[in-house]
Structure formats: structure tokens, C-alpha cells
N, C-alpha and C positions, 0 to 999 in steps of 0.2 A: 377327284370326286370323293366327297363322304363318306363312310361306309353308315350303311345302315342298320341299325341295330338291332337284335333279336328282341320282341318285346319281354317284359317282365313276366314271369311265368305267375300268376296267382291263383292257385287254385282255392276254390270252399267247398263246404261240404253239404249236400245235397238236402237241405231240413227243412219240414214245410214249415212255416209259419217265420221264417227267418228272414230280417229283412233285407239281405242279400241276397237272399234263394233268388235264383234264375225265376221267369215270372213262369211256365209252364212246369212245373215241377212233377206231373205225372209220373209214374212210371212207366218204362216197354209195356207193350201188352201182348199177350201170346196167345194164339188160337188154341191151346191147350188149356185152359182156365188152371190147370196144373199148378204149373210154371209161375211164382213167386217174382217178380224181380224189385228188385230193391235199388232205389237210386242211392251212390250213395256218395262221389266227388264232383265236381265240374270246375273247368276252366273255362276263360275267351279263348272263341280259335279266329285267330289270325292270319289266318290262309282259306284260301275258298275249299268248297266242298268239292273241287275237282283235283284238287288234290292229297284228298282225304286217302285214298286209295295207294297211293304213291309213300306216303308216310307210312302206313300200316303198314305194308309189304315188308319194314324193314324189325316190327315186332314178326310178323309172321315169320321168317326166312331166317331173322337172327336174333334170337329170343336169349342169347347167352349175353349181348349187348346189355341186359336189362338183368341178368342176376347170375351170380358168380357159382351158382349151383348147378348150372347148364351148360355141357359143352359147345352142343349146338342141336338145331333142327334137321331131322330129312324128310325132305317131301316125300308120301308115300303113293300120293295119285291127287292129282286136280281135277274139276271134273264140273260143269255147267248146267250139268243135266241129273236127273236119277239121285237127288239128293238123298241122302243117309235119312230114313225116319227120326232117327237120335239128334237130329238140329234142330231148335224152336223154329216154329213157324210165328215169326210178330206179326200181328195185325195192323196193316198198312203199309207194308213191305213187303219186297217179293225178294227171291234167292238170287242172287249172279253170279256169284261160283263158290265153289268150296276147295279149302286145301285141308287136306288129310295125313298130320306130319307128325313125324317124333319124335318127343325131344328126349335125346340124351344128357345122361347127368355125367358131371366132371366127377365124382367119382360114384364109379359103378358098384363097389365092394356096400357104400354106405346109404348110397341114394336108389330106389328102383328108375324107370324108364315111363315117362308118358305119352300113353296118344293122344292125340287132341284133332276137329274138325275146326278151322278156320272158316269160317263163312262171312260174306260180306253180301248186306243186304243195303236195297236203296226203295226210295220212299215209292210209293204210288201215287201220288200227288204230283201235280205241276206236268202235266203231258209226259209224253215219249222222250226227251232231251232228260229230264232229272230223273226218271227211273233207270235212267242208265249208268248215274252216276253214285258210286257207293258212298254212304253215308255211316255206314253202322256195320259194324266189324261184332262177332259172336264166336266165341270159345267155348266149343263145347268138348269135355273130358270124356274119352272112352274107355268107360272100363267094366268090368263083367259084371253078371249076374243078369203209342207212336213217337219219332224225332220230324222235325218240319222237314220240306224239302231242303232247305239251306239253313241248315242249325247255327245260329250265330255263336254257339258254343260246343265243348266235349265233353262227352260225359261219361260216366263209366257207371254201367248197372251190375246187380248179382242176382243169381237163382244160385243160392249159398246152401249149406244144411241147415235145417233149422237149430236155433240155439245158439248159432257163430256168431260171435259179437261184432257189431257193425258202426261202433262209434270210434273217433278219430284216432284213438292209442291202442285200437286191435290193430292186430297184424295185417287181417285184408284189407282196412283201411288204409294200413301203410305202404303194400304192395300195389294196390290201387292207383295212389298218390304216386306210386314210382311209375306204373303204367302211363299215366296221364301226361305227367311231366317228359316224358320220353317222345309220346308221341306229339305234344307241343312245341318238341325241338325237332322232330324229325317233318313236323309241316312245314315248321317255317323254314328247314334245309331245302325241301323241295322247291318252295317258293321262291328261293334265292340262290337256287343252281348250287348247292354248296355242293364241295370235293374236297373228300377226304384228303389228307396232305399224309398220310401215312399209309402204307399200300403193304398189308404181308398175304404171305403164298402166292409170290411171282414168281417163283423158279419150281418149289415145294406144292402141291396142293395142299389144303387145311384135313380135310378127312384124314387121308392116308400119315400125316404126321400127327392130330390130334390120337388119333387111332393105335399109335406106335409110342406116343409119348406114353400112353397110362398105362401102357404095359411096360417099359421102360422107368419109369417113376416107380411099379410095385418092385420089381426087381432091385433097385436102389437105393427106393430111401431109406433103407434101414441105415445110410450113412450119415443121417443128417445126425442120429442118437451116438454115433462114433466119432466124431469131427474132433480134429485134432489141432485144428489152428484157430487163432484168437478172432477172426472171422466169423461174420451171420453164416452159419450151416447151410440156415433153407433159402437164401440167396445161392449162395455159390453151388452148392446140390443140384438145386433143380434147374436154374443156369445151364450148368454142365453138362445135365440129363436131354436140356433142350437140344443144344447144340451137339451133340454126340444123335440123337433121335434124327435131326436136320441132314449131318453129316452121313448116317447111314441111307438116307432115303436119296440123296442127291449122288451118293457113291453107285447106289443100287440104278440109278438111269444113266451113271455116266460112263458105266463098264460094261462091258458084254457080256466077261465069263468070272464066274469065279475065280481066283489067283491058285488054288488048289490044281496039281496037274489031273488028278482023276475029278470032275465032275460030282459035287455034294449032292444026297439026296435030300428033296425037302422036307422039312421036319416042321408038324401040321404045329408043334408046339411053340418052336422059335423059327423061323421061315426066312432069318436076316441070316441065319446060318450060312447060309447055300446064295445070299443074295452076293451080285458082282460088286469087286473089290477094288482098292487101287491097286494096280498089277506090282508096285514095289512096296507096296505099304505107306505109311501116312509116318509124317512127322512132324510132331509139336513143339514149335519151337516155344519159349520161354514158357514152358507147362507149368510152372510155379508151383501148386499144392500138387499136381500129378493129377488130377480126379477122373479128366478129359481124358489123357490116355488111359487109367484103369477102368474110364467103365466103357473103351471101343475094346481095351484090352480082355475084358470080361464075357464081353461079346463076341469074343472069336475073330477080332481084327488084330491082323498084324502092323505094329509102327512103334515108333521109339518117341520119349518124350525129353526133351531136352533144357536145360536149366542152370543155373548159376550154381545154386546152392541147394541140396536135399531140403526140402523141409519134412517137420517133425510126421505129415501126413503119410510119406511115402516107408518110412519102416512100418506101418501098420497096415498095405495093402499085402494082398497076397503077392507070395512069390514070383509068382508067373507077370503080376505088373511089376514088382522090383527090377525085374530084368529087363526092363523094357525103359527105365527111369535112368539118365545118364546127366551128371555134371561136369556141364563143360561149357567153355566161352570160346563163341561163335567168334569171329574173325572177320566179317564180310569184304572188308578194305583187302583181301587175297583170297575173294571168290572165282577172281580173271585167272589164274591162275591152274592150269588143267591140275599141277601134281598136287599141288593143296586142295582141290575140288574133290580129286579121284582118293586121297588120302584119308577121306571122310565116309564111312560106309553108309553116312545116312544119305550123302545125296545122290542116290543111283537114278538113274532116267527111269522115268515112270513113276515117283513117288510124289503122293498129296503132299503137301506144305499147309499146314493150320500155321496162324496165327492169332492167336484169342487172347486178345488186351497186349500185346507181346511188346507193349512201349515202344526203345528207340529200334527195335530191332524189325516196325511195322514196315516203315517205306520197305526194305530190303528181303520182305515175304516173296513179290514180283520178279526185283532182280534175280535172290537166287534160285527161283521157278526156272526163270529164261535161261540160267547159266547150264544147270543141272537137267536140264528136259525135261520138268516135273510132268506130269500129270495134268496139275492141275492147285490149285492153291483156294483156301479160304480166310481171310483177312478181317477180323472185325478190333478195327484199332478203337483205342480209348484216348492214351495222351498223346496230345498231338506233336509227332514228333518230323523231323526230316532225315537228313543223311547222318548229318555230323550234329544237328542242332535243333534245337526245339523251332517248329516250323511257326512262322511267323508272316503274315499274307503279306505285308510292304518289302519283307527280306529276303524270301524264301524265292528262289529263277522259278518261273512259270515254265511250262513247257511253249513251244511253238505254236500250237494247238488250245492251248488253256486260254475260255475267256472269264472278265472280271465277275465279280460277282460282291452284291453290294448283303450277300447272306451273313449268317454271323460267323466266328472266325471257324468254330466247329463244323459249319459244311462246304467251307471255305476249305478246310482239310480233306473234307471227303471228295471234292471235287478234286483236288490236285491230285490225290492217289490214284484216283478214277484215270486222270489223265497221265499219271506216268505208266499205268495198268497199259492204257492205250497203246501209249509211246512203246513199249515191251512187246507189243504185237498180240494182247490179249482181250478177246471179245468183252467187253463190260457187261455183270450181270449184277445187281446188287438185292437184296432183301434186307426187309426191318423184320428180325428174329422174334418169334416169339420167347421169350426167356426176361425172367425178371429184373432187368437191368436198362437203365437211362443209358447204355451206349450198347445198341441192340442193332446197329446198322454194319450190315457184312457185306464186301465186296467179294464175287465169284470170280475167278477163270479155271473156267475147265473147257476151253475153246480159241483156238488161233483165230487171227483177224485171216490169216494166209498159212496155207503147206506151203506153199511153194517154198522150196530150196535155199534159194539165192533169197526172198525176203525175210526166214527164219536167221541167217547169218545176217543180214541185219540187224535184225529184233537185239542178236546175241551181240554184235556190235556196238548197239544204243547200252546195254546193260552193262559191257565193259568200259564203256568210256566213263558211265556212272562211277563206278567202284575206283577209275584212275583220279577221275578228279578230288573223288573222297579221302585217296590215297595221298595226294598231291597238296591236299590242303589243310593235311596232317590231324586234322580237328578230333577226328573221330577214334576214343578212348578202349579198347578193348578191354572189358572189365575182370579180375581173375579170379577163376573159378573159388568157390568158399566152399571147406571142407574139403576130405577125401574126392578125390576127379574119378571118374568112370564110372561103373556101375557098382564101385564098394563104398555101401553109403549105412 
């Protein structure tokens, strides 16, 4: 079948005597003679006026979609009745509800907070069926001190300050134009069933980690102006800042008790203090600049980060991460092995396993989960790698379980890891991170498919026969360590 194509978006702009102008070019009219409104873009709308409503909902509810100055909206009361006197009343339209929300700014330090009354109003015209159906969406700013029944087009009005310039290279014109366009993508989504293909806050809610990040972001970016490696800063910064934000909020619902034997008080200031821990602490394996453990390290988390080679970032954190930054080459082809497991103090039972870009060492995040009793593990691979060899979908054994997949080769990887996760006895959870990077996709276990006993010594069984056959097919190179090894770096 076809697909059908979104039409062309052409907006103009709303001028009488033009010979494009829309043939009604009126302006709103308000029962309040007050109330100015100035037409001043339109589009064709492409979708019926039923589901005018269904589009809009997604400026009202996610208004950061539409400008990068917004973290997001909270509804603060909805309400059908008892309308706010602060909303125009238009003439030949009546009120069908209002939403009363606030939006928050992505930074709070430089931007204030607004409230706003969303109201959606529908025509008086055409009986009982069309005034039911919203037509006309109204923004009204709270702050101190007619359209036909079936509009064949969108249009966007102002009651502006007097004086604001309203031709095509002002700013409201411009933001207007972004408005319009927005919502003539988001018609014709409804029209045509679209679904998002990218899904975050499936494990995380958005509040509680939006909320943590920008408090997390002031505490740290003072690193982007210190950066010590030949690296974009404010990539891998704030990157870091994400996934360290994600990692505490995912640790804080996957523990009970804080790892401390006496019981922390909370601290109204920093509140992650006292939030549950991994009971062995966390370990990063290929930490590369370190950043990821200095700033859980920063935060009062205990874990170790682990690495081939110091880089020039890690003499320049504080001491308390120095100690925590160790150069040493992992081995995994002798993780079957109890007295080479037990010889390693990082991997005690109970400890989180990150793996963040950790190349060929990702497949082997799972295994040594399952060898070592971890905790719980976080995996967001980049290159796609296998045991011994760069994973290749014609080359690479599928599991038992794994079916084809005609996707590209990149989720063709994320599917085989999903299923050796499986194979390992571990619940699949995955999320697309918010953090500034094209490989933002992270795989979770912090949950057995089964306790039971006799199927964990399986789970352990599947993961050593791994490691023998890796062993057995000799491919796979242990790289040695560069520089002083240990913690004298």
C-alpha cells in the first residue's frame, strides 16, 4: 500500500486586500469591545474540524515540543464550568473547557514561569453536533495587576500590546508561524493514526528526572569551562549529567534502604543523599574520561570506574574521584572461573554494572551481571560489537529465541543484546535516554526472569558456556593496560 503523504505545509499571512488572503478575513470578535485581535497567519487545514481538538491537546500538554525554552507544562485544574472572567468571550462561540497550566522554563535561573488558561471554544452555528466540536483554541497569559462552523483553514489571531510589530520578520510573526506549522503536523498525525516511534520515560518518569536534572546540570556545569579532553564539553557534560540524573532516580526505586548501616537523614537541600543505593556500589566499566563516576562520585555514591588508560581528565578531578578511577584490563574469557572472579574486588554480589559506550566490552555487561550476582546492570552500547568480533547480522549465532529482523543493522544489534539479556535470565527493560547523543538507546536489568534456585544456575550455566566458547575460539584479545595500572595514575 502507498503511503500517504503529509500535505505541504503553506502558510501566508493574513493581509486584507491580498490576493491570497483567505476570502473572510475578519478578525475574532470579543464581547468585550476591549479585546483587539489581529489576524495575522493562516494555513489549509487538512483534516476535519473533529479533530481539531486532538491536535491541540498536544501544544497544550507539551508546549516544550514547540520551543526549547520550555521544560514542559503542568496542568493546574481543568474545569467546564465557572470560567476564569480573565478569558475572552468571542462572539459566536461559546466556552467548552479550559485548561489552567504552567509552563516551566528549561532554565529557571534565567527565564521566569508562566501561567496560561487554555480554552477551546466551538462555533454557535450549525445546531447541537458543531457546537460540540472545538474549533478555536485561546491563550490567555495570567499575570498580575467569528471562525465558520467548519473552517476550511487555521489561523492564528493576537490581542498583542499595542505597538508589537506584526509584519512577517517580527518575532510574533515568527513564533506564530512556528505555532501554525506545529499544529498542521499535529492534524494531520491524528488523521493518520501516527505513533511515535521513539517512546522516553518508560522506566523513569519525565517530571521527577526533568526536575533532578537542572539541579544536577547547576552543580556540574561548571565542567564544561574545565574540560580537559580534545572532546565537545557540552556534549559529553551534559550526556554524563543525564545519565548519572537517570541512574540515580532508577537506583532510588530499585533499593529499599540506603547502603549506609545507620539510616541517612534527609537533607531538604540534596534529598539523593539518603535516596537507596546499590547495596555494593556500581561499577563503570570502560569509564574512559571518568566523568560518569566523578559526578555519582560527587554525589555521595560509592563505585569504582574502570579503564584501559588514565586520561588527562582524571588528574584534574578531586581526590575522592581519583580513588575511585582504576586502570586495568578486564579479562572476561576467565570470568567462569570463581578464583579470578572472587580476585577482583569489583565484582562483589550486589553491585550495578554501567556500561556507557563500553565498545567490545558491551555484549559481556549481562554475562558478567549473571557470573558475579550483580544487582542489576545498565548497557547503552554504541559500536556494535560481539564476543570476540564486531557483530555482524549474517555472521553473528542468533540465540534460540531471536527472530529475523529486516531493521537496520544498528537495531538488529539492539535486538540480539535484548535477547542474550534474555538468554541470562534478565527481565528486558529498555529506554531512549534523554541525553544529547544519536546512541541514547539503554538496555535495563535490574530484575530476574525467575528466583527460583535451580533456574538462576542455569541462567549462570548459559553465561559460562559463553565465556568457554569465547575461550575456546581464542579470538578474543585482552588489551594491556596503558600507563601506571591501579589507582597511581
Amino acid at each position: 500500500m502507498a503511503q500517504t503523504l503529509r500535505p505541504r505545509f503553506a502558510p501566508l499571512p493574513c493581509e486584507v486586500g491580498r490576493a491570497d488572503a483567505r476570502p473572510d478575513p475578519d478578525p475574532l470578535a470579543s464581547a468585550n469591545d476591549d479585546n483587539k485581535w489581529i489576524p495575522l497567519i493562516w494555513c489549509p487545514a487538512d483534516f476535519p474540524p473533529e479533530l481539531f481538538e486532538t491536535a491541540v491537546s498536544q501544544l497544550i500538554h507539551h508546549p516544550e515540543y514547540n520551543s526549547t525554552l520550555i521544560l514542559r507544562s503542568e496542568t493546574v485544574s481543568e474545569t467546564t464550568s465557572d470560567f476564569s472572567p480573565a478569558i475572552p468571550v468571542l462572539r459566536g462561540f461559546r466556552i467548552l473547557r479550559n485548561t489552567h497550566r504552567r509552563l516551566l522554563p528549561r532554565r529557571p535561573g534565567r527565564d521566569a514561569g508562566l501561567e496560561q488558561h487554555c480554552t477551546l471554544h466551538a462555533s454557535d452555528c450549525g445546531g447541537d453536533a458543531a457546537s460540540s466540536i472545538a474549533t478555536t483554541l485561546v491563550l490567555t497569559p495570567i499575570v498580575a495587576s467569528g471562525e465558520p462552523c467548519h473552517p476550511p483553514v487555521l489561523r492564528i489571531e493576537t490581542a498583542s500590546i499595542p505597538g508589537t510589530p506584526t509584519d512577517i520578520n517580527s518575532r510574533l510573526y515568527r513564533t506564530c508561524l512556528a505555532l501554525l506549522e506545529t499544529l498542521h503536523r499535529y492534524g494531520w498525525g491524528a488523521m493518520t493514526n501516527y505513533k511515535k516511534r521513539v517512546l522516553h520515560d518508560c522506566i523513569v518518569p519525565r517530571e521527577p528526572y526533568q526536575d533532578l536534572y537542572l539541579v544536577m546540570r547547576e552543580r556540574h556545569k561548571h565542567l564544561v569551562n574545565t574540560w580537559q579532553e580534545s572532546t565537545d564539553p557540552l556534549k559529553h557534560v551534559f550526556e554524563d549529567i543525564g545519565i548519572a540524573t537517570f541512574l540515580m532516580l532508577l537506583w532510588k526505586e530499585m533499593y529499599s534502604s540506603p547502603v549506609s548501616e545507620s539510616p541517612l537523614e534527609p537533607d531538604a537541600a540534596e534529598p539523593w543523599k539518603s535516596w537507596p543505593r546499590p547495596p555494593a556500589g556500581f561499577l563503570d566499566l570502560g569509564c574512559g574520561n571518568g566523568l560518569l563516576t566523578h559526578i555519582l562520585t560527587a554525589e555521595g555514591y560509592q563505585g569504582i570506574g574502570v579503564d584501559l588508560r588514565a586520561r588527562t581528565s582524571w588528574s584534574h578531578y578531586p581526590a575522592t574521584t581519583q580513588a575511585q578511577l582504576r586502570v586495568e584490563a578486564l579479562d572476561p574469557t576467565e570470568m567462569d572461573n570463581p578464583v579470578h572472579l572472587s580476585s577482583h574486588p569489583y565484582f562483589r554480589p550486589g553491585i550495578f554494572i554501567i556500561g556507557n559506550h563500553a565498545d567490545e566490552l558491551t555484549p559481556w555487561v549481562p554475562v558478567v551481571a549473571t557470573l558475579c550476582s550483580a544487582s542489576g546492570y545498565l548497557s547503552i552500547p554504541c559500536c556494535s560489537w560481539a564476543f570476540d568480533m564486531r557483530y555482524e547480522r549474517s555472521s553473528t549465532p542468533a540465540y534460540p529465541f531471536q527472530t529475523g529482523s529486516n531493521t537496520s543493522s544498528y537495531s538488529s544489534y539492539r535486538i540480539w543484546l535484548a535477547s542474550l539479556s534474555l538468554h541470562l535470565g534478565w527481565k528486558i527493560e529498555s529506554e531512549t535516554l534523554r541525553i544529547p547523543s544519536t546512541r541514547n538507546w539503554a538496555i535495563i536489568g535490574r530484575s530476574r526472569t525467575s528466583e527460583d534456585i535451580a533456574n538462576l544456575a542455569e541462567f549462570g550455566h548459559h553465561a559460562k558456556q559463553i565465556v568457554q566458547t569465547a575461550r575456546e575460539r581464542g579470538l578474543f584479545k585482552t588489551r594491556r593496560p596503558e600507563g601506571k595500572a591501579g589507582g597511581d595514575h
